[in-house]
C-alpha positions as CSV (number, residue, x, y, z in Angstrom):
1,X,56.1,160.4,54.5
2,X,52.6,160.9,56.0
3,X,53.3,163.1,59.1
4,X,49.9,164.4,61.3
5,X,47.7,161.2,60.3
6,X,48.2,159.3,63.9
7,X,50.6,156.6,62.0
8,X,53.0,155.2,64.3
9,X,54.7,151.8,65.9
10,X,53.3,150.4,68.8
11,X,56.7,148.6,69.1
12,X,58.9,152.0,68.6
13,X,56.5,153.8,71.5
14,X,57.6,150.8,73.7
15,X,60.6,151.6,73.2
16,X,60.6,155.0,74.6
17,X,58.9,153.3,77.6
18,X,62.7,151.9,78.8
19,X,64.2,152.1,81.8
20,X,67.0,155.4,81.7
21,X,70.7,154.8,81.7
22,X,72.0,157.1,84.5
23,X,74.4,159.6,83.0
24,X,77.2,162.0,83.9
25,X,77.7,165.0,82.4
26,X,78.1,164.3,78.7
27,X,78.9,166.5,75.4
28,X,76.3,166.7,73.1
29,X,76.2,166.9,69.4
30,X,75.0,169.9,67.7
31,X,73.4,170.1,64.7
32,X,73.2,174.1,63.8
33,X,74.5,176.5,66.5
34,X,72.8,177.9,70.1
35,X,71.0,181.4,69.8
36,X,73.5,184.0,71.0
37,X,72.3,184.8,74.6
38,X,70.3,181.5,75.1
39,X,71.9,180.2,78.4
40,X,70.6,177.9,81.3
41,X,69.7,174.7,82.4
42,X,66.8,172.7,81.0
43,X,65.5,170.3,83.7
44,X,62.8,167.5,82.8
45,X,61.6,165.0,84.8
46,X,59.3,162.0,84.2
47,X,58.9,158.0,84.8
48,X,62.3,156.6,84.3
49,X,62.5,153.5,86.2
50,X,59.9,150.7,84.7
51,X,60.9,147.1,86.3
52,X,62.9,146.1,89.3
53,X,64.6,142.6,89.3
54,X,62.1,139.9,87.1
55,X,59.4,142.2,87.8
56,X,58.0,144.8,85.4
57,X,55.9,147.6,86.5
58,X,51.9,147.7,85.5
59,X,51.7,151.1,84.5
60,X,54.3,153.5,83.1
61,X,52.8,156.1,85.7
62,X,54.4,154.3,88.7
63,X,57.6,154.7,87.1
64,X,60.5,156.3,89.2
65,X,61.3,160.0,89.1
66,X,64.6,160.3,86.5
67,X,66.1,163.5,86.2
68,X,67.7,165.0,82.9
69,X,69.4,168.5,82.9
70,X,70.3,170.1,79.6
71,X,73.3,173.1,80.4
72,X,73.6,175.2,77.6
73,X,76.2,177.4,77.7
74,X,78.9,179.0,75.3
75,X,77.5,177.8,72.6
76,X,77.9,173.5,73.9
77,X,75.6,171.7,75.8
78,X,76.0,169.0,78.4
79,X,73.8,166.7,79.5
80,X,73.3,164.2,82.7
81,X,70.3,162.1,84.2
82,X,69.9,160.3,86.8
83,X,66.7,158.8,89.3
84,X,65.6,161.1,92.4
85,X,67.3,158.5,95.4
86,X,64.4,159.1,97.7
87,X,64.7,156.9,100.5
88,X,62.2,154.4,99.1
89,X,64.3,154.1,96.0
90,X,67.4,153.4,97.8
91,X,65.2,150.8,99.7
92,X,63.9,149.2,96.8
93,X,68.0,149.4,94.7
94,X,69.1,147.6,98.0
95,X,66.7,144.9,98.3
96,X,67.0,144.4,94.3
97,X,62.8,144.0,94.4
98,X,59.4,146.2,94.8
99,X,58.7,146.9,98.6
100,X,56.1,149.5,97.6
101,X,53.1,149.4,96.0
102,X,52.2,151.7,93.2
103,X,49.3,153.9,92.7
104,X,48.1,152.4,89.6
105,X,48.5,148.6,90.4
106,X,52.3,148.1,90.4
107,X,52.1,145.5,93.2
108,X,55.0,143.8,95.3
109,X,56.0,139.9,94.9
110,X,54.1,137.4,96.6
111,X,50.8,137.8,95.2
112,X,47.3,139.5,97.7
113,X,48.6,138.4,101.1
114,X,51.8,140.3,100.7
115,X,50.0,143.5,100.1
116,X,47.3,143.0,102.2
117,X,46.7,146.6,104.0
118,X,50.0,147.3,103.1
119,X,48.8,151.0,102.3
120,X,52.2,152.9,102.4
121,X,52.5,155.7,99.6
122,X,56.1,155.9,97.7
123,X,57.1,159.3,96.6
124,X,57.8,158.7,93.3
125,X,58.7,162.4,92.5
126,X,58.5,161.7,88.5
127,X,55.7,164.8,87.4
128,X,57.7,168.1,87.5
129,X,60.7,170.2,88.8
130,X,60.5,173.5,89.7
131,X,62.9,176.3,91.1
132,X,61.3,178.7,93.5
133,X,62.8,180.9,96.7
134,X,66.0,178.6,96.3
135,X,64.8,175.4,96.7
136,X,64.8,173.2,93.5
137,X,62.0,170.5,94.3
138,X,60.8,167.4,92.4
139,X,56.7,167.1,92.4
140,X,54.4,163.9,92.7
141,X,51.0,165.2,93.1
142,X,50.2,162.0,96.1
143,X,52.7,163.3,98.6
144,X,55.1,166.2,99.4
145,X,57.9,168.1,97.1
146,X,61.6,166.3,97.4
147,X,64.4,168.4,97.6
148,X,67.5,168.6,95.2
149,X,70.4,169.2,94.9
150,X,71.0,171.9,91.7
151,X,74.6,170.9,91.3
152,X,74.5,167.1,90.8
153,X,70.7,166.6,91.3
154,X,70.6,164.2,94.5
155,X,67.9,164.0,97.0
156,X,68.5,166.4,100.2
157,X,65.1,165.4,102.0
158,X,61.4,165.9,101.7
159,X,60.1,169.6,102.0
160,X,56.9,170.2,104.1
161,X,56.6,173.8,103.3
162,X,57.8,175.2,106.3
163,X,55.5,172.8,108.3
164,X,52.6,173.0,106.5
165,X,52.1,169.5,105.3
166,X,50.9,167.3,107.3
167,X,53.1,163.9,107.1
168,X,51.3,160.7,106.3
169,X,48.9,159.4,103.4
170,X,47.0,162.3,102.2
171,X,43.5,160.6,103.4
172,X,41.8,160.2,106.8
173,X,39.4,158.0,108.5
174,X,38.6,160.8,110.6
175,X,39.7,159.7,113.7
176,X,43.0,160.8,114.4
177,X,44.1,157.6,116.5
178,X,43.3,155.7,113.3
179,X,45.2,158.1,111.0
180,X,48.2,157.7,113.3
181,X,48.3,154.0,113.5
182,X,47.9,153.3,109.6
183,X,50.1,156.3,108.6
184,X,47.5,158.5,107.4
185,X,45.9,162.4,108.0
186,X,48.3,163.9,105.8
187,X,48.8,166.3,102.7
188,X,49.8,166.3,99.4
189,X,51.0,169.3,97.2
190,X,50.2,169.7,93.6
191,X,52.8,169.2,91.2
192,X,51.5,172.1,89.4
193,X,52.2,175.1,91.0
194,X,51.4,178.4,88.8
195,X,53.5,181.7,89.6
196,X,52.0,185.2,89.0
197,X,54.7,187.4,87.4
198,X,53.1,190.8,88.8
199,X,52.9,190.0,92.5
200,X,56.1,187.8,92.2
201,X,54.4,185.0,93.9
202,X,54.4,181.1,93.8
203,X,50.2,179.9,94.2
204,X,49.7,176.6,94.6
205,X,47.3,174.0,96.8
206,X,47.8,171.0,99.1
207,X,45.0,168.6,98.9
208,X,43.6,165.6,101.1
209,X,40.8,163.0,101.0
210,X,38.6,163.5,104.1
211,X,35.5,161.2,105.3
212,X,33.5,164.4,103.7
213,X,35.0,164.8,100.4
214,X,38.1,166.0,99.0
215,X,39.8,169.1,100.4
216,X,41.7,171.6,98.5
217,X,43.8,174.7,100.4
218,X,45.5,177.2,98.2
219,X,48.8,178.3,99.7
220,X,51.0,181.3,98.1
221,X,55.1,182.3,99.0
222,X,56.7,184.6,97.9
223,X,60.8,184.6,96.7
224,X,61.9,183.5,100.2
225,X,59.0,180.8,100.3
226,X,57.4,183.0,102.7
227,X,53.7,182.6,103.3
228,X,51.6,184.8,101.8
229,X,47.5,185.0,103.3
230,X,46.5,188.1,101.8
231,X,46.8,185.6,98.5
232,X,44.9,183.1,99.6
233,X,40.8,182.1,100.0
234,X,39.6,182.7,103.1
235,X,38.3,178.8,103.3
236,X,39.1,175.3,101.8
237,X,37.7,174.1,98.6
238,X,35.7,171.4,98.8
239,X,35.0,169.1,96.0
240,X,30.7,168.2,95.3
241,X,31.1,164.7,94.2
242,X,34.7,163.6,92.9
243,X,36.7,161.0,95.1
244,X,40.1,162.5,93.0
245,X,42.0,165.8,93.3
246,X,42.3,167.9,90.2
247,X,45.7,167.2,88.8
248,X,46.1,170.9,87.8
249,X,44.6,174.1,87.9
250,X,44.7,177.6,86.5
251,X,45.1,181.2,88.1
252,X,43.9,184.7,86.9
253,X,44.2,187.6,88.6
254,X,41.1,187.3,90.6
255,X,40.6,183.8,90.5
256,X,42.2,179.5,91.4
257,X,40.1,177.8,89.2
258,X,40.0,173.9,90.0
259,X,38.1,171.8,87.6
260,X,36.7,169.0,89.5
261,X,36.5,166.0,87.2
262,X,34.1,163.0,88.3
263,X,35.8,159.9,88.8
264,X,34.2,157.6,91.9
265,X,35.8,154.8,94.2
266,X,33.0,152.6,95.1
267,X,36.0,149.2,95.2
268,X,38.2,150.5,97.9
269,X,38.0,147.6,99.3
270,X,40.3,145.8,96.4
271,X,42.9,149.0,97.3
272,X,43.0,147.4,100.9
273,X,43.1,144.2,100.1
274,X,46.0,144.5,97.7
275,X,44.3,143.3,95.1
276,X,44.6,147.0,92.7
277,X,46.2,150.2,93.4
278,X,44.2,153.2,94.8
279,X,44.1,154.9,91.2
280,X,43.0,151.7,89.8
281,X,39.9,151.7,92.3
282,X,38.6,154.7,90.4
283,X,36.2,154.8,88.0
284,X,34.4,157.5,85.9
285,X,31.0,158.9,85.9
286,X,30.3,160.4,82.3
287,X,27.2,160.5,83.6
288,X,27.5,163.4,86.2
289,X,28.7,166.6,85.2
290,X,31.9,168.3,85.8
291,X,32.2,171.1,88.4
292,X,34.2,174.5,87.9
293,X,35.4,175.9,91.3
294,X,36.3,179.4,91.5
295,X,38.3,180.5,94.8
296,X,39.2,184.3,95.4
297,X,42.7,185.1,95.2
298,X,41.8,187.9,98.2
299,X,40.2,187.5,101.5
300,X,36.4,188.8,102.0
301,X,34.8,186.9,98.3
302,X,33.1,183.3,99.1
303,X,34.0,180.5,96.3
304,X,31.8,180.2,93.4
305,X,30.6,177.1,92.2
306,X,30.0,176.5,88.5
307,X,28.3,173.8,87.2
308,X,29.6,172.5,83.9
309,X,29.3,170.2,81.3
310,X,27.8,166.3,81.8
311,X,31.1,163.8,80.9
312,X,34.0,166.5,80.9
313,X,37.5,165.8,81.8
314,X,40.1,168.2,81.8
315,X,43.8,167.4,82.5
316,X,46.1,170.1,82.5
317,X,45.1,173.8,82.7
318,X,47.7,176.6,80.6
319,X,46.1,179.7,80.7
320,X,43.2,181.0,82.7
321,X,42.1,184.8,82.4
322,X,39.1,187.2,83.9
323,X,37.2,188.4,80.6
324,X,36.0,187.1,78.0
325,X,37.9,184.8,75.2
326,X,40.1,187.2,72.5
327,X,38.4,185.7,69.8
328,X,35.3,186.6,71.4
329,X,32.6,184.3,72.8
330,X,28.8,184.9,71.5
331,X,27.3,183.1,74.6
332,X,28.9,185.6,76.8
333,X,27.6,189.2,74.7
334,X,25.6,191.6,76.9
335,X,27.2,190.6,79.8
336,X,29.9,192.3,82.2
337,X,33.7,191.5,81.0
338,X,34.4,192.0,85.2
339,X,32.6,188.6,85.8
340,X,34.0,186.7,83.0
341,X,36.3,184.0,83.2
342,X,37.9,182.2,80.7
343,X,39.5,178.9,80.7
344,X,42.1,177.0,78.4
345,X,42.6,173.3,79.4
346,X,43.2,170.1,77.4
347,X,40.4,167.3,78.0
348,X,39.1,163.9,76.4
349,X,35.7,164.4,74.3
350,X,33.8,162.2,77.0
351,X,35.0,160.6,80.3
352,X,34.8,157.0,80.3
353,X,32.7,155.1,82.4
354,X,34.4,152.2,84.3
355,X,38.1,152.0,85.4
356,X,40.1,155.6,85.4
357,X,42.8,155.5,82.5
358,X,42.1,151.3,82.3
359,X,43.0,151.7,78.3
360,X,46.5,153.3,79.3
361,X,47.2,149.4,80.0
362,X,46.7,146.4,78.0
363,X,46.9,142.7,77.6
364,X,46.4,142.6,74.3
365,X,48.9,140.3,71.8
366,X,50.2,142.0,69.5
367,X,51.3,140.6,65.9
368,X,54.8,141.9,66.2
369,X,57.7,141.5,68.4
370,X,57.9,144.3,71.6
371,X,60.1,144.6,73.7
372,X,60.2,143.0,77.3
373,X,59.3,145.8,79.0
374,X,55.8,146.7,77.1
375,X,54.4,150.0,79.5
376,X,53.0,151.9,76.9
377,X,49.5,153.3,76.3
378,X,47.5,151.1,73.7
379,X,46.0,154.3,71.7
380,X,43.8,152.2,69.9
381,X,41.8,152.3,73.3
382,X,42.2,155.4,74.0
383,X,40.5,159.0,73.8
384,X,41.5,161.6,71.6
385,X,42.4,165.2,73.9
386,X,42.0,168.2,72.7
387,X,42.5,172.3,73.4
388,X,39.2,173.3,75.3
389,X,37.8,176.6,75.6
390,X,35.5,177.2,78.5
391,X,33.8,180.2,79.8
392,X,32.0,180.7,82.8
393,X,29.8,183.8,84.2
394,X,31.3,184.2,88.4
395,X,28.4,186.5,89.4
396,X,25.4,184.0,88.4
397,X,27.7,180.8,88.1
398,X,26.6,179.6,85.0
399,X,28.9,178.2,82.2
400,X,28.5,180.0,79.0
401,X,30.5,178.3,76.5
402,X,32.4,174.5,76.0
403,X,34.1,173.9,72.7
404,X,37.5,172.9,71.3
405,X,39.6,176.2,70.8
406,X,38.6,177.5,67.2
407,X,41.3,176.0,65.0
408,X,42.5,173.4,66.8
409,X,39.3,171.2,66.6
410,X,41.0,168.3,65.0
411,X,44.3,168.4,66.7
412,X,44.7,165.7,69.2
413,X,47.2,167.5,71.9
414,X,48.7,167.5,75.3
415,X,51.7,169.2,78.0
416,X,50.1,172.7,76.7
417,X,52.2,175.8,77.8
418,X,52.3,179.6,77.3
419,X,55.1,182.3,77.9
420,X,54.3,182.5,81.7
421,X,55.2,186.1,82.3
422,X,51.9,186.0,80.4
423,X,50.0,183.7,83.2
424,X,46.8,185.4,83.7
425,X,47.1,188.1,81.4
426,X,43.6,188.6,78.9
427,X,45.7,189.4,76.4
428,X,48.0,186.4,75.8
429,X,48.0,184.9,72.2
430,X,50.1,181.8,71.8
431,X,49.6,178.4,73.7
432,X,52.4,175.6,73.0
433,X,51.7,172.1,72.9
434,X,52.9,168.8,72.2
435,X,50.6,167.5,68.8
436,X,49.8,164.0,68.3
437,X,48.1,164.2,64.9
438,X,45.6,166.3,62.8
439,X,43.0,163.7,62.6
440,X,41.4,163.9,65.6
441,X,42.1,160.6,67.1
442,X,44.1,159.3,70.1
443,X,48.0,158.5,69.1
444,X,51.5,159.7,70.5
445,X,52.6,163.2,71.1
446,X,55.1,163.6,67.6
447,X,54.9,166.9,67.1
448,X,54.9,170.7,68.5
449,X,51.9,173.3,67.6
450,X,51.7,177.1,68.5
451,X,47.9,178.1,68.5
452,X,46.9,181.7,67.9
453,X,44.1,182.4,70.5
454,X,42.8,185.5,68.9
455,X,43.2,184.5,65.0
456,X,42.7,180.9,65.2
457,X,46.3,180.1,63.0
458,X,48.1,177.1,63.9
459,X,51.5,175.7,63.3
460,X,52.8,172.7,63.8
461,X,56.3,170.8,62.8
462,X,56.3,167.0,63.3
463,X,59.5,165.2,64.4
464,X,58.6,162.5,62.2
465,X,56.6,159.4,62.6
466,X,59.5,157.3,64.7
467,X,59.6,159.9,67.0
468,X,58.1,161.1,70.6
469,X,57.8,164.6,71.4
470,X,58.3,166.2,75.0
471,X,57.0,169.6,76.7
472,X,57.6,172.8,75.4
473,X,59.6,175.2,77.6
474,X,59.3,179.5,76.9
475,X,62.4,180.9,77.2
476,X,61.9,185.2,76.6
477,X,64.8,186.3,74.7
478,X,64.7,189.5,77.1
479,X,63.6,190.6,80.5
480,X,62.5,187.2,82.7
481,X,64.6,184.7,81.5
482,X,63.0,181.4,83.0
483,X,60.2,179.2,83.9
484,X,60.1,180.7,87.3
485,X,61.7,183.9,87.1
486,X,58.6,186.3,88.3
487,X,58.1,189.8,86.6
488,X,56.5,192.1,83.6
489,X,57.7,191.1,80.2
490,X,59.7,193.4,78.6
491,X,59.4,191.9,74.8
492,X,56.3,190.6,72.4
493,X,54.7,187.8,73.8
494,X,56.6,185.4,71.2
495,X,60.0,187.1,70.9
496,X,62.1,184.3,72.6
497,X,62.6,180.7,72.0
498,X,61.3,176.9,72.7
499,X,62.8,174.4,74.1
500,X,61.6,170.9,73.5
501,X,62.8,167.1,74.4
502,X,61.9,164.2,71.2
503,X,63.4,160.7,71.1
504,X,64.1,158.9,68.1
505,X,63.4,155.5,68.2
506,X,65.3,154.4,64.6
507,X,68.4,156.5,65.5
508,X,68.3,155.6,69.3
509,X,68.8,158.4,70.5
510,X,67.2,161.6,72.0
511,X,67.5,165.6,71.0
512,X,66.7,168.7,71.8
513,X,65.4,171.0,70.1
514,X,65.5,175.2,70.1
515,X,62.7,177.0,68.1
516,X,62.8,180.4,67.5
517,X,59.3,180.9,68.6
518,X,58.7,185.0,66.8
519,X,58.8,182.6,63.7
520,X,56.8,179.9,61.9
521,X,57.1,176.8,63.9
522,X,56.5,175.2,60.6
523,X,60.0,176.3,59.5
524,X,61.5,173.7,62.0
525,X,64.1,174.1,64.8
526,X,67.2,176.9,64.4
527,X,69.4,173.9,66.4
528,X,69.1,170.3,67.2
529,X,70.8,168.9,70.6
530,X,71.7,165.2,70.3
531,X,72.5,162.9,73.1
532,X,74.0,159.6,72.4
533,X,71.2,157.1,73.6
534,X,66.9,157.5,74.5
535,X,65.3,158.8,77.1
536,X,62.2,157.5,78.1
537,X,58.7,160.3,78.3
538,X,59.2,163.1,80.3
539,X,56.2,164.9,81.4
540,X,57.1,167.9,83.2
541,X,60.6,170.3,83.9
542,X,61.8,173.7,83.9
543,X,64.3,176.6,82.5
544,X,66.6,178.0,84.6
545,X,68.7,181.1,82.9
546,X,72.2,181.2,84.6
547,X,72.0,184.0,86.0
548,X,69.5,182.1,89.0
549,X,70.9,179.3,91.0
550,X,68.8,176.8,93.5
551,X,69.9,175.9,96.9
552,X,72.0,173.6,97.9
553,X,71.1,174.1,101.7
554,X,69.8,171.5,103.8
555,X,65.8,171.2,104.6
């Protein structure tokens, strides 16, 4: 066995591509026992739905939202799934055919004229899950939060925040007639929210594509999803030259930092002619550098501006903190730790030009069998993403340092996490990641890695080269017990345990598994979770300890 080398079956990642079986609460098989104490609800959510009747979806990332929650408790865990029933999906299950037209080309039957201006967004709600002030609410970064149901996870309505969000397609003409008669001049809300464990809040920002540029606004609630100002920027963040919202961002204790990547739309014509989907229309500009925005967490500081580096693209964001790097940053030495800022995100090495994410798809024939329902990424195409380090100087706005975090520069990575009763704090160590190979090339996530940030170590343990690897979830073994549970820690930053979802293709079947993560993740799991058939690539989900419960209230 050759595990870390980026060797894998194109036909076996197909085959975590599949559309879920909906489940009820099932008993799982245990290999090894639960940790003492361990207790909770996982919940994961990702693309689980990839055809409808004949037709098969373009891109995996239209999939629908499916649901999986993971109770462990007494020492047995129980599992069930099933698809967020927004009221498009129970249009589209009733009909028995696509009526909506996806983001990245999924288009319905009868060819251009059918989706001719047709230009209605469906809420997919497939990118994360999160528990906050009661509410448990299933994220899609193009439109608002759907509500759920803890208990037996169905849809209770979409959340607009109180009234915040604006209804409609998160664009405008600018002319407000216009935007009424086409169904735009509305918001979306990240479906990466960040919570700060010392002021107990939720920060996160609603974004829309306005005839000027994109617009950013940071919101922040406390527990009772109560607005908070005196957390917010006094003004909007607008984006310099990007035509795309940053899919994640990161908070410190002074700072949002938003990492404006530069992708373009120049074809948006082809978008309303219903010849491509809207993410399809983008393109990317290696040739224009990134941007860095910095917005004050209080009222009375302007926004800084950074620029940075020509071709970067950063996805998702960890760990942001005011200060300089642990390990120490030589570009930033004679200079004042106060207007520091220091930025862990994973990116590719260079941006391609042309279409946005165009290798995640392909046409190519293949000399082996797949399955009929072929979604997956070709990663022959596709670009290797690493752990970046970036630091950048808020009182002169220049960006001191870009470079793969020091240990980790051949590790091809992604869904990084951290303890996040550490979010923010200078001194947090360990970042968690899903780990595709040690090579430095693009292949599937088959592996979990916990990187030192102040001594460079890394350990990794690979599921094997037939199967898929998940997020990592943090669970402390004392004081806040969950993804979302605000407040200080009361342990080391490591003493607790992961959590993390892997398919295996040749068993057919998926697992969970429980690290102890005080020890060497190289030792391997303390307890393996299987469930009796595969689910398909989950990108995003929570812990809940049970001692916290979501709402089952009405919106």
């Amino acid at each position: 066995r050759r595990f870390g080398e980026g060797i894998y079956s194109h036909a076996d990642l197909c085959g975590w591509f599949q559309t879920a079986p909906e489940y009820g609460w099932t008993d799982c098989e245990l290999e090894g026992s639960l940790p003492n104490g361990l207790e909770g609800t996982l919940y994961m959510v990702g693309p689980g739905r990839f055809e409808r009747g004949d037709q098969i979806y373009k891109h995996f990332l239209d999939g629908d939202g499916f649901v999986s929650a993971w109770c462990l408790k007494g020492g047995r865990v129980t599992s069930r799934g099933g698809f967020v029933c927004t009221p498009e999906y129970v249009a589209e299950e009733s009909a028995g055919k696509i009526l909506f037209r996806g983001a990245f080309g999924t288009a319905k039957e009868g060819g251009t004229l059918a989706n001719t201006f047709d230009i209605r967004s469906k809420n997919l709600a497939n990118t994360n899950v999160i528990v906050w002030g009661g509410r448990m609410l299933a994220l899609y970064e193009a439109c608002h939060p759907s509500r759920l149901n803890a208990d037996d996870l169905s849809f209770s309505g979409y959340d607009n925040l109180g009234g915040i969000l604006r209804p409609g397609i998160s664009a405008s003409t600018g002319i407000p007639l216009m935007d009424a008669l086409l169904g735009m001049g509305g918001d979306a809300f990240t479906a990466h929210p960040k919570m700060d464990p010392v002021l107990q809040s939720l920060v996160g920002f609603t974004w829309s594509s306005e005839p000027e540029g994109v617009k950013l606004r940071v919101l922040a609630f406390d527990q009772e999803f109560r607005r908070l100002h005196q957390q917010e920027p006094d003004c909007e963040v607008s984006l310099c030259l990007s035509k795309a919202q940053p899919h994640d961002f990161g908070l410190t204790n002074q700072w949002c930092v938003f990492l404006e990547n530069q992708l373009d739309m120049p074809d948006v014509n082809s978008f309303l002619l219903g010849q491509k989907g809207p993410a399809e229309c983008l393109i990317g500009r290696p040739d224009l550098p990134q941007y860095i925005h910095l917005a004050p967490r209080r009222s009375g500081r302007p926004n800084v501006v950074v620029q940075g580096a020509t071709s970067g693209f950063d996805i998702h964001v960890p760990h942001c903190h005011d200060g300089p790097p642990l390990a120490g940053c030589n570009a930033a030495r004679g200079r004042s730790d106060m207007s520091l800022v220091t930025i862990y995100s994973t990116g590719w090495d260079v941006l391609p030009a042309g279409p946005f994410l165009g290798t995640w798809t392909s046409d190519k024939t293949w000399d082996f069998e797949l399955p009929k329902v072929a979604v997956a990424m070709d990663f022959n195409e596709g670009s290797c993403v690493r752990l970046i380090r970036q630091v950048v100087d808020a009182n002169t706005g220049e960006l001191l340092e870009r470079c793969p975090v020091p240990g980790c520069e051949a590790l091809c990575v992604e869904h990084p996490t951290i303890n996040r009763s550490f979010t923010g704090n200078p001194g947090a160590r360990y970042i968690y990641m899903s780990t595709s190979n040690e090579k430095g090339i693009a292949s599937p996530m088959c592996g979990w890695s916990k990187v030192d940030l102040l001594s460079g170590d890394v350990q990794t343990w690979w599921a094997g080269s037939r199967c898929f690897t998940d997020e990592l979830h943090f669970v402390p073994r004392r004081g806040p017990g969950g993804t979302w549970t605000p407040g200080l820690p009361e342990t080391s930053e490591d003493d607790g345990w992961l959590l993390g979802i892997a398919a295996d293709i040749g068993k057919k079947k998926s697992f969970l598994c429980v690290f102890d993560a005080s020890r060497d993740l190289r030792d391997g799991p303390v307890c393996k979770v299987w469930l009796p058939h595969v689910l398909p690539h989950g990108l995003h989900g929570s812990f809940i300890p049970a001692s916290s419960n979501a709402s089952t209230e009405d919106n």
